[in-house]
C-alpha positions in Angstrom: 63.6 106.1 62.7 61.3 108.2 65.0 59.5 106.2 67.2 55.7 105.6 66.2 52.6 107.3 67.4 50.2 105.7 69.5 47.8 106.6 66.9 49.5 104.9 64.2 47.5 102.4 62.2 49.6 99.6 63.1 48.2 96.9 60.5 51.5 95.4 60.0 52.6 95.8 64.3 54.9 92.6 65.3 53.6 93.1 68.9 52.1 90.0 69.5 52.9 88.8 65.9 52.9 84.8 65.4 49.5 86.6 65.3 46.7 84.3 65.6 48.2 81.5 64.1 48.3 77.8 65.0 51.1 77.1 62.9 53.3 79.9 63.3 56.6 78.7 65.2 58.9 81.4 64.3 59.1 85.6 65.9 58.6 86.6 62.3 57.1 85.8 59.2 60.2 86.5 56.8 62.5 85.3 59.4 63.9 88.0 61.8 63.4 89.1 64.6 60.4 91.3 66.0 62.9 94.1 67.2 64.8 94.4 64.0 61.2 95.8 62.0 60.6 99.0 62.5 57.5 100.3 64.7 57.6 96.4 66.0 57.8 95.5 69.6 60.1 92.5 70.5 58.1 90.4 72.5 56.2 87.4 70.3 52.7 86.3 70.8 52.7 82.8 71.2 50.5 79.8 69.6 47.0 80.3 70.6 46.3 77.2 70.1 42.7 77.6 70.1 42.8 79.9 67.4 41.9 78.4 63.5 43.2 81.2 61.6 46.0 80.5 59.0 48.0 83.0 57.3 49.2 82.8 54.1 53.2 82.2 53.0 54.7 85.6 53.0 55.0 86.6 49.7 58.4 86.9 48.1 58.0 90.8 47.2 60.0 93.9 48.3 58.1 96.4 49.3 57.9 100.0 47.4 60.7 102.0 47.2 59.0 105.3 48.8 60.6 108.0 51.1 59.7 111.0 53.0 58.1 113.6 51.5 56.8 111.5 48.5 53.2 112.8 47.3 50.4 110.0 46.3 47.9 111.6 43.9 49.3 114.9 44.2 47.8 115.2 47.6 49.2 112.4 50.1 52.6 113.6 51.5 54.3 110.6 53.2 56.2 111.6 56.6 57.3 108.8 58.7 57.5 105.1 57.9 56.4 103.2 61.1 55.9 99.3 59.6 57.6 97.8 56.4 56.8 94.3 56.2 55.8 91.4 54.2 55.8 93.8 51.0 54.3 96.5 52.0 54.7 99.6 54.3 52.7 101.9 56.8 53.0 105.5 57.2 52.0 108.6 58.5 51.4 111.3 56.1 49.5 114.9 55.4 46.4 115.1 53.3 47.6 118.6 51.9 44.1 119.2 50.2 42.1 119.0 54.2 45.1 119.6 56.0 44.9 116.7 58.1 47.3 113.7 59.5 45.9 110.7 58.1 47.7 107.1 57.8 48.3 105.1 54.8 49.6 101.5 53.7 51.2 101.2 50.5 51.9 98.0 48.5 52.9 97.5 44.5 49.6 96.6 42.5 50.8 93.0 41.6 51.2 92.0 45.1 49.3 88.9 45.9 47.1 90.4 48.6 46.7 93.7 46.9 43.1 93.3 45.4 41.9 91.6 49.1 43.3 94.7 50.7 41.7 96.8 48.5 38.3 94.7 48.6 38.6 95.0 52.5 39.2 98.4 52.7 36.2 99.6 50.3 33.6 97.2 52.3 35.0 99.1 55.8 34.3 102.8 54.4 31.3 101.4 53.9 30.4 100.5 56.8 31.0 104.3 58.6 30.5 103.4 62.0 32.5 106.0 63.7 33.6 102.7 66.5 35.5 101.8 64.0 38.9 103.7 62.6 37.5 104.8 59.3 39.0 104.5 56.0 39.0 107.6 54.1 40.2 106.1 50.3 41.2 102.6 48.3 43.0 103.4 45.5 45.0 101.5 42.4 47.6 104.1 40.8 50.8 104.4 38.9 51.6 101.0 39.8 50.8 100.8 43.4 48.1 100.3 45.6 47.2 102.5 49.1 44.6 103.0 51.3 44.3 106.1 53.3 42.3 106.0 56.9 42.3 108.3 60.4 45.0 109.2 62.2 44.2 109.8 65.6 46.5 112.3 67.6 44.6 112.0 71.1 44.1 108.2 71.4 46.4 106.0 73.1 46.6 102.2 72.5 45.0 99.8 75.1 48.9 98.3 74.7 50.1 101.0 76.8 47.5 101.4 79.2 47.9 98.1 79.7 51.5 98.6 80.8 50.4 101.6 83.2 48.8 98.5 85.5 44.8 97.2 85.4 41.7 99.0 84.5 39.0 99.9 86.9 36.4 97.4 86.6 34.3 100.1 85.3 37.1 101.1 82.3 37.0 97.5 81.8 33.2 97.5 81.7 33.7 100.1 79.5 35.9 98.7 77.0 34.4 95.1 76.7 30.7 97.0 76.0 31.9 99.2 73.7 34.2 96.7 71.7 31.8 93.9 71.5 29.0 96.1 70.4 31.3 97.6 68.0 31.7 94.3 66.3 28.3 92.9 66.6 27.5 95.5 64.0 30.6 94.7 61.9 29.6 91.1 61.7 25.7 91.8 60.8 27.5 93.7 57.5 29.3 90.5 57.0 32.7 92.1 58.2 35.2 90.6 60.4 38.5 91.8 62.0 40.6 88.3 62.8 43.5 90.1 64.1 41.6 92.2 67.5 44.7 92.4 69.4 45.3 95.5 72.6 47.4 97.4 69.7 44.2 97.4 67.5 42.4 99.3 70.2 42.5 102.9 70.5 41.2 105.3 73.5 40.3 108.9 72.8 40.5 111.2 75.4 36.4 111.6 75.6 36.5 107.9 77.2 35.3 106.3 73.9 37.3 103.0 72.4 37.8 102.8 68.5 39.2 99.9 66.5 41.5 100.1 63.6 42.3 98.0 60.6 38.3 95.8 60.1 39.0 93.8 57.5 42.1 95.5 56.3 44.4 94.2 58.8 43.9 90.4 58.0 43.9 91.1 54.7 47.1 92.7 54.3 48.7 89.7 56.6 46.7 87.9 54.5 44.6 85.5 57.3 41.6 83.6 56.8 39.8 81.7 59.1 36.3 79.5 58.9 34.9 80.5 62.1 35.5 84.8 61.8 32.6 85.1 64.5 34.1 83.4 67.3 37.5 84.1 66.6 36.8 87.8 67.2 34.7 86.8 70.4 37.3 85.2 71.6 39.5 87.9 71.1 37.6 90.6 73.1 37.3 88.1 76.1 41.6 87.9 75.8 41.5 91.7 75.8 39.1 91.8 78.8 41.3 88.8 80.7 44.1 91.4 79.6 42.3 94.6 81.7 41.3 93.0 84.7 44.8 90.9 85.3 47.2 92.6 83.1 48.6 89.2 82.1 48.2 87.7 78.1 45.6 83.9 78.8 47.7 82.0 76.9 51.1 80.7 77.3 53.5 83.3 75.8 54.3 86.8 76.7 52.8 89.3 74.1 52.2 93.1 74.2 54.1 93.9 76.6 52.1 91.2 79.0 53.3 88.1 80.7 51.4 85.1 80.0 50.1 82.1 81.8 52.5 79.6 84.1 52.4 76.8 81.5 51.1 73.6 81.4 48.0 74.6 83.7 45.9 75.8 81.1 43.5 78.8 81.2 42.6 80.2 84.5 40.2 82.2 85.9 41.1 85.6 86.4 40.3 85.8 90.1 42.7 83.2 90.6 45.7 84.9 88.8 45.0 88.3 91.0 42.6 89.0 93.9 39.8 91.3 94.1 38.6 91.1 90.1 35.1 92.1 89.5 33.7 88.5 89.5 31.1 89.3 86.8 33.7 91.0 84.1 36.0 87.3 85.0 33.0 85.1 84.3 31.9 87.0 80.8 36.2 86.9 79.8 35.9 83.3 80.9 33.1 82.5 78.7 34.5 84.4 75.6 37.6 82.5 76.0 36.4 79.2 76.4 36.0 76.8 73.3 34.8 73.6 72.0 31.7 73.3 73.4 33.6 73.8 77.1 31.5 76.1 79.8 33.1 77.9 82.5 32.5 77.1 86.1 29.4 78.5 86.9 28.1 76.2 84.2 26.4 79.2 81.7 27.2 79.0 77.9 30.1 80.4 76.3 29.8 83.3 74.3 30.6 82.0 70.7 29.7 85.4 69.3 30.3 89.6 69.6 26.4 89.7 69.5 26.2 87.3 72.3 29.1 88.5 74.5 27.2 92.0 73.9 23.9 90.4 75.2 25.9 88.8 78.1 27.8 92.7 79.4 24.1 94.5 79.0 22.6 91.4 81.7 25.7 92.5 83.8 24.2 94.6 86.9 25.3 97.9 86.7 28.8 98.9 87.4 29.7 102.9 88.6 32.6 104.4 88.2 34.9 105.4 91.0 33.8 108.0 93.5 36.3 111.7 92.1 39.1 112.1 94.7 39.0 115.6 95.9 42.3 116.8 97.2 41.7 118.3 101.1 43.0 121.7 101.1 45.3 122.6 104.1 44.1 125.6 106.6 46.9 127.9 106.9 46.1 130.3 110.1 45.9 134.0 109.6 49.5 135.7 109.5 49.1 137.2 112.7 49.0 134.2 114.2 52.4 132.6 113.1 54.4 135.5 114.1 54.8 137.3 111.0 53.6 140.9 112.6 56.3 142.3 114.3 59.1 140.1 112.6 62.5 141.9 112.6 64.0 142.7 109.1 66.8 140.0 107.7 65.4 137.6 110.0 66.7 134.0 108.3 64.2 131.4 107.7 65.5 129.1 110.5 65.4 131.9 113.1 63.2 131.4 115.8 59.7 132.8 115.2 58.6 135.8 116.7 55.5 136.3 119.5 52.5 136.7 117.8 51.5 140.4 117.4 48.1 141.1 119.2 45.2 142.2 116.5 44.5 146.0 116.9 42.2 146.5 119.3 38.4 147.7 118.0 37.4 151.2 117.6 36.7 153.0 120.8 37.2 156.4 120.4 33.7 158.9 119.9 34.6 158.6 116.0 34.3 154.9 115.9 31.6 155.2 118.4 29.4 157.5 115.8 30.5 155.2 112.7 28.9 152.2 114.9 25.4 153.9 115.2 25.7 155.2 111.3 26.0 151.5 110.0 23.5 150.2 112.7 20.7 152.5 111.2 21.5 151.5 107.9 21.1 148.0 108.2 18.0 148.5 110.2 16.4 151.6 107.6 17.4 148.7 104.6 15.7 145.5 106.3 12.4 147.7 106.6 12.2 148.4 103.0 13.0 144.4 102.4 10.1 143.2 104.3 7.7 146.2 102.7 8.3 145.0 99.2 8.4 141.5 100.4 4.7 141.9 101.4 3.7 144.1 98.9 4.9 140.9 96.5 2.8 138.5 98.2 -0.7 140.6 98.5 0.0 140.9 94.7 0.4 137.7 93.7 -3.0 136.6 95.6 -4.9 138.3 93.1 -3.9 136.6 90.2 -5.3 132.9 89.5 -2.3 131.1 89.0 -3.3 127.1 90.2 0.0 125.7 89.4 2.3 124.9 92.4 4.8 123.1 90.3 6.3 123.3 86.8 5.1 120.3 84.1 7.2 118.9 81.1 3.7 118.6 78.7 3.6 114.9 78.7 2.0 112.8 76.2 -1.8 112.5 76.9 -1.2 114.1 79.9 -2.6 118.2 80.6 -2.5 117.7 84.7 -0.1 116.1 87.6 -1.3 112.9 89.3 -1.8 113.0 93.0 0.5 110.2 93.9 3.7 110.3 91.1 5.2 106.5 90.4 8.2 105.3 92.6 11.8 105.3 90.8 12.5 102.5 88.6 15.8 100.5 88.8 18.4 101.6 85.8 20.3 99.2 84.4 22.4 100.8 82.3 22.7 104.6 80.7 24.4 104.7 77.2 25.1 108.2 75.3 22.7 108.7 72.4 24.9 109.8 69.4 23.8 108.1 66.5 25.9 110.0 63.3 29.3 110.6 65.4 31.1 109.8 68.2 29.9 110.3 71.8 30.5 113.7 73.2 31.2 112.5 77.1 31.3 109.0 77.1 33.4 108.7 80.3 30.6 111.1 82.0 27.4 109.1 81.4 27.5 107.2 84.9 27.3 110.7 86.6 23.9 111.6 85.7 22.5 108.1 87.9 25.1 107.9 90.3 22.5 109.8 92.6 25.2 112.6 93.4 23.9 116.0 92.5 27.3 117.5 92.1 28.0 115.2 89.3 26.5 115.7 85.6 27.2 114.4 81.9 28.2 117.5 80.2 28.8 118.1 76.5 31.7 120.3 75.3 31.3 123.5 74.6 29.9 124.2 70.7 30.0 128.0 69.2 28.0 130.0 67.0 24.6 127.6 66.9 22.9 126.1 70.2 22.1 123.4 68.0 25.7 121.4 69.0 27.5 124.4 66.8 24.8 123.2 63.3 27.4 120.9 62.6 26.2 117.9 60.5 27.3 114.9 62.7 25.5 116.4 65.1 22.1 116.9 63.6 20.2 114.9 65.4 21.3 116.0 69.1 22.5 114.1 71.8 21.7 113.2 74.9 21.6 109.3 77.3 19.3 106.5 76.6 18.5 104.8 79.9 18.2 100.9 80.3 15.7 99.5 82.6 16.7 96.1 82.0 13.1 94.5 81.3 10.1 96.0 79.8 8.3 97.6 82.1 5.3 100.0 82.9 6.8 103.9 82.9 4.6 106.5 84.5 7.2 109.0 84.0 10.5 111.1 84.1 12.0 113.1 87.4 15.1 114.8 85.9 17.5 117.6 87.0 19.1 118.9 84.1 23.0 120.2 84.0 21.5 124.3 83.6 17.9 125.4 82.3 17.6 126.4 78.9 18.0 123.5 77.0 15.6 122.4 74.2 14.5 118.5 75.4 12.0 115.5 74.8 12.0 112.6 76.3 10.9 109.0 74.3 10.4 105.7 74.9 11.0 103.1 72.1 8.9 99.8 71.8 8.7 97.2 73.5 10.3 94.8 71.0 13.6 96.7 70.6 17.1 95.6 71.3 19.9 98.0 71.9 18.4 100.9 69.7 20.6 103.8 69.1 18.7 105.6 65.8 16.3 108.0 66.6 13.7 106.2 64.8 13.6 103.0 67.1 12.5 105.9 70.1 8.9 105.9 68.2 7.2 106.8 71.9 6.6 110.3 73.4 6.9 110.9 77.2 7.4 114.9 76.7 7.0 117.1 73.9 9.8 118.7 72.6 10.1 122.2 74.8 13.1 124.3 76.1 13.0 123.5 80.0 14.6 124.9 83.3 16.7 123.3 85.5 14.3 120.3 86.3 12.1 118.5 84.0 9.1 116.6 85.3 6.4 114.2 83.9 3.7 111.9 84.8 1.7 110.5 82.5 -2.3 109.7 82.6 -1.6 106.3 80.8 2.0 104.1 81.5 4.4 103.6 78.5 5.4 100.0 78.1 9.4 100.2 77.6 12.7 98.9 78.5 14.7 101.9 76.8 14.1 105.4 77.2 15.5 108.5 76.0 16.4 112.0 77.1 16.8 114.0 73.9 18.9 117.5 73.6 18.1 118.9 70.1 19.3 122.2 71.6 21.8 123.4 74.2 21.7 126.7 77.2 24.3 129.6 76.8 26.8 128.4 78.7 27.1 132.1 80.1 29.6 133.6 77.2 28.2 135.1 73.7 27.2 132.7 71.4 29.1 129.5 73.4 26.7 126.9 74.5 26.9 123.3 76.7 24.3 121.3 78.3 24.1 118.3 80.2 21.9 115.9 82.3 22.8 115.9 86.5 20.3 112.9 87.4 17.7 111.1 85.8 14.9 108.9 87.5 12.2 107.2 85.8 9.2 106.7 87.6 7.2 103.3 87.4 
């Protein structure tokens, strides 16, 4: 059997199976071994014995007999089996009608965990958070039950980045904000994951993480478990112990990590590898830790995603690493190694010849007259510079023209104060794309790392400056900026990535937490306005915020017909 994607959906993966259960003594469920199931790794996650899921008795039913190139509802053409287990089976497939890869589990209808599954998977397409791997259909047919959901082609499992050695503590940063967000959401619609394990985590190319199988997965292992909330905290703060030590925190070896020595317990990861960001070990730490148990700088344990969440935004800011720029190597001119005046069938290990002396300059009456032609040029051409030059300037004195600077129209504000505010600290900068996945993810620390040669930049979109009029992209994009406390904003010193772009900036109220809808931003700083390469702002009256916004409804021509790309190089907001 061809081995399986990094994108495949692996509900059903052995990696790490004994999953997340207490009672589970044995590599598999049905009794063999972890490398004899297809798509499965060998190594076994142990007991986490901290963990109270329980899954159910595998149930004693084959799974369907399907094969390549079968077609569900006329439209679903299976291609590659990568899991069959515990009566049912995963594959990859084509959805012939869009022309698409998409991945589908199968199982018959009266399997005991086929209405659960299908339960699960309807409440997760509702949901549509594009964090999340999305389910595309749920459906009971001819006998059989499947539900069909992304495949992604560019996203690689956090299983084998893992293996490629640590994250950088801002990857890390990265992944544990992104993840616990993620499932702060899912949990405020009631939905839980159970089984958040590194081969449930995806990462696109654009820097973003995505989870697959909410709900779905623990359904179709059938697991349950009384406390969903912290079981999935404590999950994120093993896949954050994971990044920053590449070892598994418990016990027994699992996704392709070593675990713990054993007996000792849980320790700190600054104590199983030097130089760990000590921040990102004391939030893991406190995700980890259970009943009632703090870690040892005494502050609570994060029982919650909505808390763990809480607990990354307090973090102080962490950059990303400074680009590495290859030095490029100064050849000298060929004269100079000997080429000139190199005899014919010379080998390359001969001895290199003296270096040819550079033709002397022109002396002859010729060269002499060519000399004087090009001197009266230059002279007759920087004349005619410095008459237009002044003819420019008397000019422009007779026009009334009082502004020495150009002004993004701020709210309440016609005029420039005297003495603009004094940049604020930022806390953290988050890309603003509230119907679709961010555009640049990985890019958003460039545009307040206070390097001017470093920007967030969107791709580029065709046809339509409005991000290419497509409908997940509607409302724009562009960085919301936290402060970290509510605080007075006078206003906004930004250099954007070209002029030409269509911008606002907003501030939302002074109650909000985390907002990423357009509607929470209910504050103007600018008016909406096409800008150049620099937008500036001071207000007559301070905004009272912690989050503000820089809004792109529209993008520049990116210098080709009808392509367009924009970006933000540096943003400073004034106090």
């Amino acid at each position: 059997m061809a081995e399986r994607s990094t994108a495949a959906v692996d509900v059903a993966d052995s990696s790490g199976d004994e999953p997340l259960s207490a009672q589970a003594e044995k590599a598999m469920a049905d009794g063999t071994d972890a490398q004899d199931k297809p798509g499965a790794e060998a190594d076994t996650a142990g007991t986490e014995t901290a963990r109270t899921e329980s899954e159910s008795s595998v149930p004693d039913v084959d799974p369907p007999e399907l094969h390549s190139g079968h077609k569900l509802a006329r439209r679903y053409r299976l291609e590659e089996c990568v899991t069959r287990l515990d009566g049912f089976s995963s594959w990859r497939a084509v959805d012939e009608k869009l022309r698409r890869a998409v991945g589908v589990h199968v199982l018959p209808a009266e399997h005991p965990r086929a209405r659960p599954v299908l339960a699960a998977a309807r409440s997760a397409a509702l949901l549509g958070d594009p964090r999340f791997v999305q389910v595309l259909d749920a459906v009971e047919e001819n006998d059989l039950v499947y539900v069909v959901h992304e495949w992604l082609p560019d996203a690689t499992e956090l299983t084998t980045l893992l293996s490629s050695g640590l994250l950088e503590p801002h990857e890390a940063y990265q992944l544990v904000t992104q993840v616990s967000q993620a499932m702060a959401a899912a949990h405020r619609e009631g939905l839980a994951h159970l089984r958040l394990t590194p081969s449930s985590v995806l990462r696109t190319d654009s820097g973003q993480y995505r989870i697959r199988g909410l709900a779905v997965m623990a359904a179709l292992r059938g697991i349950s478990c009384p406390q969903p909330q912290r079981t999935d905290t404590e999950a994120i703060g093993a896949l954050l112990y994971a990044a920053l030590t590449q070892r598994w925190p418990y016990e027994e070896d699992a996704y392709g990590l070593s675990g713990l020595p054993k007996g000792v317990g849980l320790i700190a990861p600054d104590q199983v590898r030097a130089g760990v960001h000590r921040g990102l070990a004391e939030l893991a730490m406190r995700a980890l830790v259970n009943n009632g148990a703090t870690p040892s700088r005494q502050e609570q344990p994060c029982t919650t995603p909505e808390e763990l969440a809480k607990a990354v935004a307090a973090l102080p800011r962490i950059r990303p690493p400074e680009p590495s720029f290859a030095t490029p190597t100064y050849q000298p001119a060929a004269y100079q190694q000997g080429v000139y005046g190199k005899p014919a069938g010379t080998g390359q290990g001969a001895p290199a010849q003296p270096a040819a002396t550079p033709p002397p300059p022109l002396q002859s009456r010729s060269g002499k007259v060519l000399k004087w032609t090009v001197a009266a040029l230059l002279i007759a051409a920087l004349g005619l510079g410095s008459w237009q030059l002044a003819d420019t300037l008397m000019d422009r004195e007779g026009r009334t023209d009082d502004s020495g600077s150009s002004q993004a129209k701020g709210s309440g504000s016609g005029k420039n104060k005297d003495a603009p505010g004094k940049p604020l600290d930022i806390r953290n900068t988050t890309e603003f794309s509230p119907l679709a996945a961010p555009v640049a993810v990985d890019k958003v620390g460039n545009a307040t790392d206070e390097q001017a040669d470093t920007a967030w930049i969107t791709p580029r979109y065709d046809g339509y400056p409005n991000f290419g009029n497509l409908s997940q992209r509607k409302q724009g994009s562009g960085l919301i900026v936290d402060l970290g406390r509510v605080t007075d904003v006078s206003g906004v010193d930004i250099d954007m990535y070209r002029p030409g772009q269509t911008v606002e900036v907003l501030a939302a109220g002074t109650s909000a937490s985390d907002p990423t809808t357009l509607s929470e931003f209910d504050r103007r700083i600018t008016e909406l306005d096409t800008v150049g390469g620099k937008l500036e702002a001071t207000l007559d009256k301070s905004v009272r915020t912690r989050y503000v916004l820089i809004h792109i409804t529209e993008l520049a021509n990116d210098g080709s017909a009808g392509s367009f790309r924009g970006g933000i190089s540096e943003i400073n907001v004034l106090g």
